[in-house]
ZATIBA-867083 format. One record per residue (C-alpha): x, z, y; residue number from 1; residue in one letter. Coordinates in nm, 4 decimals, always signed. Each point is the difference from the previous one (the first is absolute). Layout:
! residues N
+----------+----------+----------+-----+---+
!        u !        w !        v !   k ! r !
+----------+----------+----------+-----+---+
!        X !        Z !        Y ! NUM ! A !
...
+----------+----------+----------+-----+---+
This chain:
! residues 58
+----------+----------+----------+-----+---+
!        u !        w !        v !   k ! r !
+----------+----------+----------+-----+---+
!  +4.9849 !  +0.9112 !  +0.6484 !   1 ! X !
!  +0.0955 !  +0.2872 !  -0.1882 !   2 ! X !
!  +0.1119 !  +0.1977 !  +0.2957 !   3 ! X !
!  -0.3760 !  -0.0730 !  +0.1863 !   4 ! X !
!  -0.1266 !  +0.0976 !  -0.3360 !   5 ! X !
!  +0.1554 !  +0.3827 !  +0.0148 !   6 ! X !
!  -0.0737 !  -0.0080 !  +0.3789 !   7 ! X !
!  -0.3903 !  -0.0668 !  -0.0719 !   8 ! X !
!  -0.0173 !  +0.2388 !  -0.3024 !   9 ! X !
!  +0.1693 !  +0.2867 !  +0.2001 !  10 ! X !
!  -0.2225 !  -0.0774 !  +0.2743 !  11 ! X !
!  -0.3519 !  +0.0144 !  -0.2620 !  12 ! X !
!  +0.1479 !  +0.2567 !  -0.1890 !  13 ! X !
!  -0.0933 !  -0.2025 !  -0.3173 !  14 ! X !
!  +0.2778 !  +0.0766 !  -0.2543 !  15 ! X !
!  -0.1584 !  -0.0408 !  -0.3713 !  16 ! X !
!  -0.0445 !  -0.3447 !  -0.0036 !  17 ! X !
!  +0.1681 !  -0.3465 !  +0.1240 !  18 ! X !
!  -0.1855 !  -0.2064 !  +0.1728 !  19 ! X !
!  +0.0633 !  -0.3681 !  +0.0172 !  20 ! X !
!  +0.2385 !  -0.1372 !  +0.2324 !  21 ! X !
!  -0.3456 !  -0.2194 !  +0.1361 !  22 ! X !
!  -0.1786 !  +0.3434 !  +0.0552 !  23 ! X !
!  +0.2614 !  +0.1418 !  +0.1960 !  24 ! X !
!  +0.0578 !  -0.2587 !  +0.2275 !  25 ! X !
!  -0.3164 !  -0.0015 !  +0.1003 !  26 ! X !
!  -0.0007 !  +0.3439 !  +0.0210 !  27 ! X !
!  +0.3000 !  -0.0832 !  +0.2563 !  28 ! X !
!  -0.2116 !  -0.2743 !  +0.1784 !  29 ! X !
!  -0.2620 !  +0.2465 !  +0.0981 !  30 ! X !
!  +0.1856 !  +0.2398 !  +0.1294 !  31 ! X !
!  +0.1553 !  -0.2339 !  +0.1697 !  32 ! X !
!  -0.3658 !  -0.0683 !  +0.1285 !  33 ! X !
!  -0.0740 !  +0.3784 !  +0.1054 !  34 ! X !
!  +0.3232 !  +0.0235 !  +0.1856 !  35 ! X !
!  -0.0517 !  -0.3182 !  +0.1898 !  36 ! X !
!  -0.3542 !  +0.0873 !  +0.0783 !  37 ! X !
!  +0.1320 !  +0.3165 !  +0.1577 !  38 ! X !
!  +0.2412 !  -0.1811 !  +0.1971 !  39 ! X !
!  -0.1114 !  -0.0184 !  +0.3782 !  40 ! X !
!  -0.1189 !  -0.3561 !  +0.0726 !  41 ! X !
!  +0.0726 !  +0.0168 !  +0.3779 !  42 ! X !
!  +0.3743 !  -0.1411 !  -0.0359 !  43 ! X !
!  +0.1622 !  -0.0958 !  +0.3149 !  44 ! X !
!  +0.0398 !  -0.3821 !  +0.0628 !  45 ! X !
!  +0.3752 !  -0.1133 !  +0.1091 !  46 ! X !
!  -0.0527 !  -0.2467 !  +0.3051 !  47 ! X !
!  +0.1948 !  -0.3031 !  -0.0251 !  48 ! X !
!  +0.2167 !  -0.0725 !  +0.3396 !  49 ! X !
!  -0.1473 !  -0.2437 !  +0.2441 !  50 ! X !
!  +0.1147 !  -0.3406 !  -0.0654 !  51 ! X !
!  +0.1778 !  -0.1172 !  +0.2728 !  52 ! X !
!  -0.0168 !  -0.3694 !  +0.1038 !  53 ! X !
!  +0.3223 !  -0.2048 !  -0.1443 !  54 ! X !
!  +0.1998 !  -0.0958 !  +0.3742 !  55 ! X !
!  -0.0256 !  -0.3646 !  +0.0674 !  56 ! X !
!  +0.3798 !  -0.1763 !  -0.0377 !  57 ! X !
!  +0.1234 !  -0.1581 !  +0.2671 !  58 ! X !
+----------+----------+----------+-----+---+
């Protein structure tokens, strides 16, 4: 916590005051929410293989 703490303030540039560790991780949670809006929504699907039928035993 204390790392994402340094990480947000360096990031806001906010260096007089402490803010609680509730403030900055939701700080954290909304850039989380920028970057993911940014993200391109068109992700290509992975096709499963054909399922083949199981051979009959003899």
């Amino acid at each position: 916590m204390d790392k994402l703490h340094t990480v947000i303030q360096s990031i806001s540039g906010e260096t007089k005051s402490k803010p609680a560790h509730l403030t900055v991780f939701r700080e954290f949670l909304a850039h989380l929410e920028k970057i993911q809006h940014k993200a391109p929504k068109t992700a290509a699907r992975v096709q499963k293989p054909a399922r083949r039928k199981p051979k009959r035993a003899k």
